[in-house]
N, C-alpha and C positions, 0 to 999 in steps of 0.2 A: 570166587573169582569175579563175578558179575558187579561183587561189592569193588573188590579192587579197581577195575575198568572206570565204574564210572567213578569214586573218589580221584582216580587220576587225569578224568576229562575234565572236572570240576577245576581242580590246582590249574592245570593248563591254559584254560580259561582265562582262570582269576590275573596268571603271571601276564596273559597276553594282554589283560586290560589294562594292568599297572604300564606295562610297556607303552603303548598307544596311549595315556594321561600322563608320561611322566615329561612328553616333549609339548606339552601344552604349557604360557607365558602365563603364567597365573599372576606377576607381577602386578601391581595397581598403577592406574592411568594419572593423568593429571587430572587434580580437581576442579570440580566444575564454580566459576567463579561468575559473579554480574561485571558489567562493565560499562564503565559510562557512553549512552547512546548517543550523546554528541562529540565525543572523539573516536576516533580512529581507534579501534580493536588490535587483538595479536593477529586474527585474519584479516588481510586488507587485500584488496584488489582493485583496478581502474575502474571497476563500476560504479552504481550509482546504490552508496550505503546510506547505514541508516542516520550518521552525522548530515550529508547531502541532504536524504528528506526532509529532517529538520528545518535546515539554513534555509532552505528554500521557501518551503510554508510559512516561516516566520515571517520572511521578508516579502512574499505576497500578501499578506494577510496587514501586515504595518503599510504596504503600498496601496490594499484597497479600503483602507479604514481613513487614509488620509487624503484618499479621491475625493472634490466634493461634488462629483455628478452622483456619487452612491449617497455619501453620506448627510448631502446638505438639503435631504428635499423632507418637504412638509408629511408625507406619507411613505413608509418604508417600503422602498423596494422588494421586490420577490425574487428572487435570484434562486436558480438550480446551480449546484456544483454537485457531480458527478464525473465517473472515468467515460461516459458514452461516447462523448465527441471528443475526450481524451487519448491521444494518440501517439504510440510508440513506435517511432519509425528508429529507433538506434541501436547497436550491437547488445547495448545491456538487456539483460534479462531484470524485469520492473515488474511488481505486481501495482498497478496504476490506482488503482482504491486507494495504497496507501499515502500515494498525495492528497487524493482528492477530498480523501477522509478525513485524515488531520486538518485539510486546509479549512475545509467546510465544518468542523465541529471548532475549531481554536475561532474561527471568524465569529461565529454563532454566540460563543462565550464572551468576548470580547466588544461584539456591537452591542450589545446586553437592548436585544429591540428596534434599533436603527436597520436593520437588515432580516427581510424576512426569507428564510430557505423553504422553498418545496422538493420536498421528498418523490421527487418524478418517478424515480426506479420503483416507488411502493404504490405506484396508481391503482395496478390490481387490485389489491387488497383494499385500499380505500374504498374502490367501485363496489368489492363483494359486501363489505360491510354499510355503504349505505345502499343498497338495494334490499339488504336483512330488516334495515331501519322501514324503506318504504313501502316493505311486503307485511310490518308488521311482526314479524317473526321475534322481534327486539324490539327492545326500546330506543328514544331516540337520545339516547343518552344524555350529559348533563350539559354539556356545552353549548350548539345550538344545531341549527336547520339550517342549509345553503342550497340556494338553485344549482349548483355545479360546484367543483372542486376549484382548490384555485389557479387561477393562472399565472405564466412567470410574465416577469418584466426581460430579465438577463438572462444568459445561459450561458457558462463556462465553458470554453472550446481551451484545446492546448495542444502541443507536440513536443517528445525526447525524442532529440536528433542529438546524433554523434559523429565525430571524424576519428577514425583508426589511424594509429604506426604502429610500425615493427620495424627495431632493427635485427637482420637475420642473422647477424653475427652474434649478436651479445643476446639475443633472445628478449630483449627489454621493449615492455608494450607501452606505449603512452594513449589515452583518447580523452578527448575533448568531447563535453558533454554542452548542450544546448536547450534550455528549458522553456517552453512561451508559454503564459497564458494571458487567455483575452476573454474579457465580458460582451454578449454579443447581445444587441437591443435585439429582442425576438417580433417587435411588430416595423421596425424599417430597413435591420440587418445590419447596421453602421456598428462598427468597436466603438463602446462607452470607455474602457479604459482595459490597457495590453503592460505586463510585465514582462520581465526575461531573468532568465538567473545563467549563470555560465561559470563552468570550471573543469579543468584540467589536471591527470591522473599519469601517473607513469609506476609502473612497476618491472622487475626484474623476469620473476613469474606469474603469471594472469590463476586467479582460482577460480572454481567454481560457482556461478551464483543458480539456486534453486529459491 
């Protein structure tokens, strides 16, 4: 009897598991595809995508390659571009590196020397590793010896601003985006030279940006 009992807790079981997996969508999703990063994707929405980062960076980077306060002097300026005085004042949700990043590594390619970048956000680590060098603890490796690290000339400053609509009938979002940036002399404070990029977005339903 003891055998019977549990043989028939066992079945019991088994039916109630098939039951509970057999309302599960086992069907296959759509497949996962690349997509060209300068157009517009299947998901769009009025923020600011990754065709925008693009356009943008291109066209700053062509506009300060053809300044000749950067590019016309006998000794290569020093320029910082970083997100720190980088500033998002607009509805989108932006992770701000990735302008500053592209802008500063495509300029960098591109002056091939005419333009020197300092890596400000890495000072830390520069300071630990030459005080390794002056403690002796290391070598002074192969490059050379400097009384101090270097200094900038320029410093990247910028802001995303935006204007919202909604129509409350039709549920249809439009905003207008606003992009500046400007090279800031760091020993008198005067703009050496300011771009802007600007563009406009309308969609039916607004998506999620993370």
């Amino acid at each position: 009897m003891k055998y019977i009992l549990m043989t028939v807790a066992a079945s019991t079981l088994v039916l109630v598991g098939c039951q509970s997996t057999s309302t599960i969508d086992n069907s296959a999703g759509r497949a996962t595809v690349y997509e060209d990063t300068r157009s517009p994707g299947k998901v769009q929405g009025v923020g600011v995508e990754s065709q925008d980062i693009m356009a943008v960076t291109d066209q700053m980077m062509r506009d300060m390659l053809s300044n000749p306060q950067l590019m016309n002097r006998e000794v290569s300026p020093r320029i910082i571009i970083d997100s720190q005085y980088f500033t998002n004042e607009s509805s989108s949700r932006i992770n701000k590196n990735m302008l500053t990043d592209r802008l500063r590594i495509n300029l960098n390619r591109a002056a091939n020397g005419r333009l020197t970048f300092v890596g400000r956000e890495y000072a830390d680590m520069v300071e630990k590793e030459r005080d390794l060098k002056r403690m002796g603890v290391v070598d002074g490796g192969t490059i050379r010896s400097t009384q101090a690290t270097a200094g900038a000339d320029f410093r990247l400053v910028g802001r995303i601003m935006s204007l919202d609509a909604m129509d409350t009938q039709s549920q249809e979002r439009s905003r207008y985006h606003q992009i500046t940036f400007e090279l800031v002399d760091l020993e008198l404070g005067t703009y050496v030279w300011s771009g802007m990029y600007e563009f406009k977005k309308s969609a039916q339903d607004d998506i999620m940006y993370r």
